[in-house]
C-alpha positions in Angstrom: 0.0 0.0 0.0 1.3 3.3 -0.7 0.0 6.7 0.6 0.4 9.7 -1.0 1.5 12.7 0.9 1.1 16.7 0.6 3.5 19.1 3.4 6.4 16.5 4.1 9.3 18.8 3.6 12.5 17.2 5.4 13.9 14.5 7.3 11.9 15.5 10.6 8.7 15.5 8.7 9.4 12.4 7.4 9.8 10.6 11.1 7.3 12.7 11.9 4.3 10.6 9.6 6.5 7.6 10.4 6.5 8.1 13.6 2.5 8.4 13.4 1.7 5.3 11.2 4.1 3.2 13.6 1.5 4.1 16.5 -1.5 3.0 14.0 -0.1 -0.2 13.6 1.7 -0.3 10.9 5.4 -0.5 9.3 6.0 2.1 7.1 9.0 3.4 4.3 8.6 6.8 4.3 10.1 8.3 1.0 10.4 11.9 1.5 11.3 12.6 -2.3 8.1 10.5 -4.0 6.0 12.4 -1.2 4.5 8.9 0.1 5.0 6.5 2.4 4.7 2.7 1.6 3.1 0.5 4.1 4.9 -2.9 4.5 2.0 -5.9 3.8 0.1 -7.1 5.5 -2.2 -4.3 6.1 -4.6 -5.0 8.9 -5.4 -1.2 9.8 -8.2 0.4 7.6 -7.2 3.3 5.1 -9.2 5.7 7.2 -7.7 4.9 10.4 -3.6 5.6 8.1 -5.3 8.9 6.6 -6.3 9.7 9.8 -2.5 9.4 12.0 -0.8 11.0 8.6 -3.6 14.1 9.0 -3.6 13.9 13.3 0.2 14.7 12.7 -0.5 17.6 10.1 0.2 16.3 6.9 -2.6 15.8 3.9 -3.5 12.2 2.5 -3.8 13.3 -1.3 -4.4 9.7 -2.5 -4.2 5.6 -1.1 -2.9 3.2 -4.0 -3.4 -1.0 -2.8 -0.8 -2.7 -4.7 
């Protein structure tokens, strides 16, 4: 799964969303550059509950791709 993310603009934004989806439950490879993160599989979190850590820590959810 891959989220797409609007206002990551360094290192300590990036651990920032990390950071968030880690305490939703999942793993996640944040790649600052893409603007996204990409959820390691299994995914046993819904999509709203992800949108809604990434947002809680001030970032905007502009798109959810399932591989």
């Amino acid at each position: 799964m891959k989220i797409m993310i609007e206002g990551m603009m360094c290192q300590h934004c990036a651990m920032r969303v990390q950071k968030a989806l880690e305490a939703a439950g999942v793993q996640a490879r944040i790649d600052l550059e893409g603007k996204c993160a990409e959820i390691a599989s299994p995914v046993t979190v819904s999509e709203e509950i992800l949108k809604q850590a990434v947002e809680k820590a001030g970032y905007t959810v502009t798109g959810i791709e399932n591989d």
